[in-house]
Structure formats: C-alpha cells, structure tokens
C-alpha positions in Angstrom: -22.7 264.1 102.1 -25.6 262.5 99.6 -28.7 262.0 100.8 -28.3 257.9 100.7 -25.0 258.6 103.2 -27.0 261.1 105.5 -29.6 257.7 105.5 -27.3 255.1 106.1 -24.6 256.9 108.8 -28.2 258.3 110.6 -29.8 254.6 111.0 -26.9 252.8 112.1 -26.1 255.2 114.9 -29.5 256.3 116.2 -29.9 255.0 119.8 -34.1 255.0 118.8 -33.7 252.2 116.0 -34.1 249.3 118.0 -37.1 250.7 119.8 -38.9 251.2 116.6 -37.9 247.8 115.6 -39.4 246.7 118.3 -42.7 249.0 118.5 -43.1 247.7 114.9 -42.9 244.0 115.3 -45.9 244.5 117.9 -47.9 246.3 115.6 -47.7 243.4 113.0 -48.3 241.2 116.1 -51.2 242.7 116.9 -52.3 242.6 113.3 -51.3 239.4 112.3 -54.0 237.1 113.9 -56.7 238.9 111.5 -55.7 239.0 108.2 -53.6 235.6 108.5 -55.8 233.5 106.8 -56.3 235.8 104.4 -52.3 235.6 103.2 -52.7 231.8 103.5 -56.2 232.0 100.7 -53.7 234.8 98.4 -51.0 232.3 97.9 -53.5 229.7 97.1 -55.3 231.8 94.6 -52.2 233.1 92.8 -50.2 229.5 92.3 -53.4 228.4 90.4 -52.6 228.6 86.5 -56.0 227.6 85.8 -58.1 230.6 88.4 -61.1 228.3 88.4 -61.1 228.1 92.0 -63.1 231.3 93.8 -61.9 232.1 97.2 -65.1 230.9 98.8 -64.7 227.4 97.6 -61.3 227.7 98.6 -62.2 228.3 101.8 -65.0 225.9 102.2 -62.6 223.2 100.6 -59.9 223.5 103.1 -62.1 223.5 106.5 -63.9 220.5 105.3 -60.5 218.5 104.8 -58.2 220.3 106.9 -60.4 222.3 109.7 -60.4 225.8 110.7 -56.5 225.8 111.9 -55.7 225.1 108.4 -56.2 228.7 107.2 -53.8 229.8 109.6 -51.3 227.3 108.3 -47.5 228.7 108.8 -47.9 231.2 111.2 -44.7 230.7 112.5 -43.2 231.4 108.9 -45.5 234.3 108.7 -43.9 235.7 112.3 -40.7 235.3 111.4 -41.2 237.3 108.2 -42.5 240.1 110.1 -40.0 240.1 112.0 -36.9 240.4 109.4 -39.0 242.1 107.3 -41.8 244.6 108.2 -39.8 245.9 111.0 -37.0 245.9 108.7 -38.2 248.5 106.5 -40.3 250.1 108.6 -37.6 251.2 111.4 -35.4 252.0 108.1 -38.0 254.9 107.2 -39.3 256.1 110.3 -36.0 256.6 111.7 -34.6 258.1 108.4 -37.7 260.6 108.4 -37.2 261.6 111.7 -33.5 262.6 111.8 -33.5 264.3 108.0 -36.2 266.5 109.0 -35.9 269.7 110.3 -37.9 272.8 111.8 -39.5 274.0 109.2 -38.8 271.7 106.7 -40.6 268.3 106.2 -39.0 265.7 103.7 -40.3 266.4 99.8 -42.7 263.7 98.4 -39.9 262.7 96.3 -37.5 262.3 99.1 -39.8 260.3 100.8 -40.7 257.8 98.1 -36.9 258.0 97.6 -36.3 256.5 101.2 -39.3 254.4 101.3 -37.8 252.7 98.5 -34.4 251.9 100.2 -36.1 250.9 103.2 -38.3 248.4 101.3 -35.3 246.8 99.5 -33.5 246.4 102.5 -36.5 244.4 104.1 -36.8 242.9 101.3 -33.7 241.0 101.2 -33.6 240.4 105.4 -36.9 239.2 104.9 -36.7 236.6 102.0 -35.8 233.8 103.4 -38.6 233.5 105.9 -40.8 234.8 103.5 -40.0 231.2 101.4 -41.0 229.4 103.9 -44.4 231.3 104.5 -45.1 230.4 100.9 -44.1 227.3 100.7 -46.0 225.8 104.1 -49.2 227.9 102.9 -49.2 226.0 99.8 -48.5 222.2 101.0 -51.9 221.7 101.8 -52.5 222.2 97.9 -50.5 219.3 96.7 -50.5 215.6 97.3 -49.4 214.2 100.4 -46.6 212.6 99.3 -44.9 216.1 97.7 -45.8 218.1 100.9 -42.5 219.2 102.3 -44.1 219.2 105.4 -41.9 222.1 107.7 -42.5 221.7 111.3 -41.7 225.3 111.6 -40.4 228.0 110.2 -36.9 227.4 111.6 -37.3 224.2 111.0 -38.0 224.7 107.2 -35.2 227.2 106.8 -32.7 224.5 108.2 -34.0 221.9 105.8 -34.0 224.5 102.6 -30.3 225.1 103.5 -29.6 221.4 104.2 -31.4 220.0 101.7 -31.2 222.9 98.7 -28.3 224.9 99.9 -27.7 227.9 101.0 -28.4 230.5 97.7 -32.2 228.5 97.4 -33.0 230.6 100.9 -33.1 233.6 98.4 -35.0 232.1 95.8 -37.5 235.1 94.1 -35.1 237.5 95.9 -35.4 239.9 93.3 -39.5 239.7 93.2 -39.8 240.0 97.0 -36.7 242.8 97.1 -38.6 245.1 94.0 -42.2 244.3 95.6 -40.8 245.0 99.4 -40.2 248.2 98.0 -43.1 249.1 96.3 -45.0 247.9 99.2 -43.6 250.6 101.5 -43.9 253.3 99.0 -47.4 252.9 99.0 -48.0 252.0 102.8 -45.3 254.7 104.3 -44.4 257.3 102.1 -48.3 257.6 100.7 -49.9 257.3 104.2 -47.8 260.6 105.2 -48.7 262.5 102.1 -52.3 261.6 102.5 -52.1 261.7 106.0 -50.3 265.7 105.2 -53.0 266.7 102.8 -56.3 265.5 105.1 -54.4 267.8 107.7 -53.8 271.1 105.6 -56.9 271.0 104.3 -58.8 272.3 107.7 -61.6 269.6 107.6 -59.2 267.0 109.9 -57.3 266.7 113.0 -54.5 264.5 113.9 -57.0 261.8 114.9 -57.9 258.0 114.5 -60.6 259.6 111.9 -57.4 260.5 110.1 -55.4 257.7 110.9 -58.5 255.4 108.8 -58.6 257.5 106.2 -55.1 257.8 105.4 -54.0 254.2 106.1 -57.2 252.6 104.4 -56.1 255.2 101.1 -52.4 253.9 101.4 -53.8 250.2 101.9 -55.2 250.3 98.6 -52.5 252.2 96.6 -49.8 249.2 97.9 -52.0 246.2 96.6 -52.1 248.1 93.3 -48.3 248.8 92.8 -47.5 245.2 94.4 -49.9 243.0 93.2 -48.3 242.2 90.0 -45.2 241.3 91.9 -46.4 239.4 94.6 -47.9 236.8 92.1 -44.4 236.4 90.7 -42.9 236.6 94.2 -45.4 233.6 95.2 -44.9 231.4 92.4 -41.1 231.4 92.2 -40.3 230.7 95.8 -43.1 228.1 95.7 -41.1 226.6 92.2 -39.8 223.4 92.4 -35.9 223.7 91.2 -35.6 224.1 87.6 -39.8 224.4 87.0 -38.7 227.7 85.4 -35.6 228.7 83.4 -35.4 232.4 84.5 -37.9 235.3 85.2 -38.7 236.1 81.8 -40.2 231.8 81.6 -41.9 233.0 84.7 -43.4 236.3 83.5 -44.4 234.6 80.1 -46.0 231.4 81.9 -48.3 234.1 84.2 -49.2 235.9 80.9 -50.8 233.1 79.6 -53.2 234.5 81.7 -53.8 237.4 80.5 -53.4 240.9 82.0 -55.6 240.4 84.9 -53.2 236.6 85.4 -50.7 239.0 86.9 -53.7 240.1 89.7 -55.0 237.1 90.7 -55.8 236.8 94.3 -56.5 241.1 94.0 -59.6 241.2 96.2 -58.2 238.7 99.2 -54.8 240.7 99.1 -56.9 243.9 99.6 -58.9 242.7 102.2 -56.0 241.6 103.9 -53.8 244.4 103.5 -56.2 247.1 103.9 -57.1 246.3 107.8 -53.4 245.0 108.3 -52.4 248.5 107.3 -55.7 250.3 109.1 -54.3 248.0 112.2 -50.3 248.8 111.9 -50.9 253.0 111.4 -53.6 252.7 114.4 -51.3 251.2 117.0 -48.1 252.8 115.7 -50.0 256.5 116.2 -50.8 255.4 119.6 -47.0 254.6 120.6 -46.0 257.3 119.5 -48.4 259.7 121.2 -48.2 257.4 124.5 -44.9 256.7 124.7 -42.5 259.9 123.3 -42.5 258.4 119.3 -44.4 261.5 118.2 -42.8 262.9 115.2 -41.8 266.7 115.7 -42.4 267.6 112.6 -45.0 266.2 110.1 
C-alpha cells in the first residue's frame, strides 16, 4: 500500500478524527477573537494597487467612519472558514501522524511535509467557499456604498454567490487558497514538530509551554513567508469582480506592477496575526492533548 493509501484508508476509519476536528475548531475559537481584526486590516492592505495606505491610517480611518466593530467585520465568514478549513487540515495531519508512526520510528521530515501538504490541499478546497465570503465582507467597507454587496452573514453570502453567480463562483481563487492552504500547513504543522523535535534533542528543553512558544512562534514566521505571496493572489481574485481578470497569469502580471515586494504587501499585519494565532492554536492543542488522552505516543 503507498504511503497516500496508508493516509487516506487511516483518516476515514479512525474513530479519533472527529474528536480532533472538534478539539481543533476550539482552538481557532479561542484564537480567533485576537488576531480578527488583524485578517480584516491584511485584506485591506493587499487589494490596494497603489500601497499608499499604512496600516495605522487604515485603522484610524475605519474607526472614525465605521467604529471599533468594524475591524471585526465578517466574523461569521471568518468562523465558518475555520471551521471547513483549519480543522480540515489540521485533523487530516494529526490523525495521519499518529497512526503512521510507530515505536521507534517517528515520520521523516520529508514524510511529514509530504502529508502536511495533502492535508493543506484538502482544507484548502473544503474551505474555499467560506473563505470568499471572509474576503469579500472584509473588503465592502472599502468601496462605495452603492457596490457593497452587503452579506448579512456568512451563510447568507454563500446563498447569494450561488444564487446570484452560480455555483462554480463559490470556488473562485480555488487554486490560490488550495496551493497556499498547503503551504500554510507545511510551515505551521510539519515545521512546528521538527523545531519542536530539535529544541527537545538538544538537552536545553523540556516538553513545556517554553517549548510550545518557541516552536510555534518559529513555525508562525516560516508560514507567512512561504504563503505570503499567495495569499495576496488568493485575496484579490476572490475579491475580483467577474471578468476584472482574464486568468492567473493577468492576475500575477497586474500584482507585479508592483514590484517584488507587491507580492508581500500586508507582510507585517499577516505576521502579527499569524504568529499569536499559531502561538495560541499549538498552546491549547498541547494542553488537550496532555489533559484529555491526545498526547502523541511518539514524537
């Protein structure tokens, strides 16, 4: 059996998957509330062509028009993303992890980006259609009042995408969201164990929340790197109006106008969002598993 069969026949029959699903999505509850705004000031800074706009005035703009609640603008989208999505991919790896390894043997850094990858992709796709709607209510507050689409919700927007735009426009930057979903989990999962592994066998750490930090804070800022790039794309085709660009090469080539760093913007809000949502999800996950049976028997 190949190692993508071994995977897929051990996820779909473990009697654990749903339980990490569900450990998961409270994690990224938990999390949520304090690096929301955050998302909502990224996807503003990376739909701007022109990146005159710092995140400051950004900020200071929209709670003098709009109030504090406006930074927290499509929460409902962002929970329903986190739910198809993060747990997604998350359950996808730990449970894979779990039942390859063996006593003895703990999964190859290859073997581990390998299924980190797979899980990603999987999330990926689950998780696109909510993740067009986060988008698109984050950025309404950007345009003109009469070319808000103005979602009530998140279910609410995904019934008028599919009313309104059919079906196929729920998976609209697909591809981005797939390739960047799985870049994002090699750098959060599959990095966090090896750096997680290496603080551990080198003697000056113990399996604590010291190491936890460390490890989570490291894999925090490896995952904005590889998925920065990606996310602007991701953000700017799902927040597209239909036809605004030809394919993803007229996409690519209108970002590079840029210039390099065009393909970054919104780098430093994405970090400090990520890095404490990741800090946050590795914390409370470590915790489950040492308070409630999760703890992995072999690291």
């Amino acid at each position: 059996m190949s190692f993508v069969s071994h995977v897929y026949l051990v996820i779909t029959q473990h009697q654990q998957f749903t339980c990490h699903l569900f450990h998961r999505f409270i994690n990224y509850l938990s999390s949520l509330p304090a690096t929301g705004k955050l998302l909502y000031l990224n996807v503003h800074l990376q739909t701007q062509q022109e990146g005159k706009s710092s995140v400051s005035k950004i900020t200071l703009k929209i709670i003098k028009h709009q109030g504090v609640f406006a930074l927290y603008n499509g929460l409902t989208a962002s929970l329903l993303r986190q739910l198809t999505y993060s747990t997604t991919r998350f359950g996808f790896y730990e449970v894979g992890k779990q039942a390859l390894e063996t006593p003895g043997y703990s999964l190859p850094f290859h073997q581990r980006l390998f299924l980190a990858g797979i899980s990603g992709a999987v999330g990926g796709v689950i998780g696109t259609p909510a993740d067009l709607i986060n988008v698109r209510m984050q950025n309404d507050i950007k345009v003109s009042p009469e070319l808000r689409r103005n979602y009530k919700h998140a279910l609410d927007g995904l019934f008028r995408v599919w009313k309104e735009e059919g079906f196929l426009r729920l998976f609209n930057g697909c591809s981005t969201a797939t390739s960047r979903a799985a870049l994002m989990t090699i750098g959060q999962l599959s990095f966090y164990d090896q750096i997680k592994m290496l603080l551990l066998q080198s003697g000056m750490f113990t399996d604590s929340p010291t190491t936890h930090f460390l490890s989570s804070l490291s894999a925090g800022a490896i995952a904005t790197t590889l998925t920065q790039p990606l996310d602007v794309l991701k953000t700017r085709a799902m927040n597209a109006k239909p036809g605004e660009f030809k394919n993803m090469i007229d996409l690519i080539l209108y970002t590079a106008k840029l210039g390099p760093l065009g393909f970054f913007k919104g780098y430093i809000p994405a970090f400090v969002r990520l890095a404490p949502h990741t800090i946050l999800t590795f914390v409370f996950l470590e915790q489950l598993r040492t308070n409630f049976g999760f703890t992995p028997k072999f690291q």
